[in-house]
C-alpha positions, -999 to +999 in steps of 0.1 A: +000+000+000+027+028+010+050+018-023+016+026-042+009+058-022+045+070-027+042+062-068+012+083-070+021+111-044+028+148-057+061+158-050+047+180-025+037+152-005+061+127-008+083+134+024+058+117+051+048+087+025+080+081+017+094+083+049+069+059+063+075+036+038+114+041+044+104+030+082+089-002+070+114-010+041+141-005+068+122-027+091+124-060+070+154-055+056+147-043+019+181-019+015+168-008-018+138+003-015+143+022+020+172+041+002+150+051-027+122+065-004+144+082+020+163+100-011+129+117-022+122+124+005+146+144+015+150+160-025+114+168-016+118+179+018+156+178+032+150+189+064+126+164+071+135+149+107+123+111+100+138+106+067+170+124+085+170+095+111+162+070+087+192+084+067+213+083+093+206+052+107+214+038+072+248+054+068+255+039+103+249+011+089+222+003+124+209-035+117+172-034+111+165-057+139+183-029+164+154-006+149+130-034+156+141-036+191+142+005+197+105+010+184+098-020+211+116-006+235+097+028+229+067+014+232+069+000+259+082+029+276+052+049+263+025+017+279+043+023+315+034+059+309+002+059+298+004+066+264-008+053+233-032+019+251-060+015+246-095+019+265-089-024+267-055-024+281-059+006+302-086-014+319 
């Protein structure tokens, strides 16, 4: 769905789509595509932050699975502060 959105987005638009996509691209592994949708990104948008992280995390060379971890890690965090459950789990 996101490789879609970012095909049809205006350059305009592109820096969040592609970013997000970037995220999940990053996520399971796919090199390729995460460096193609963090570079329009930023020629769309080059100051913005996400697609700076995800930029940086790939010229540090950060292992996907470390990225994995962090966003667990996060939220988690988040939970124990009472952000981001749900009217379920805050029951």
């Amino acid at each position: 769905f996101l490789s879609a959105l970012a095909r049809c987005a205006l350059d305009e638009n592109a820096a969040p789509i592609c970013s997000a996509l970037a995220c999940v691209a990053y996520q399971v592994g796919n090199g390729a595509l995460t460096n193609i949708a963090v570079e329009r990104a930023l020629r769309n948008e080059p100051e913005y932050e996400l697609a700076r992280l995800i930029d940086m995390a790939l010229q540090a060379q950060i292992e996907p699975a470390e990225i994995c971890a962090m966003t667990e890690r996060t939220r988690d965090r988040l939970r124990e502060w009472g952000i981001g459950r749900t009217d379920a789990e805050a029951a």
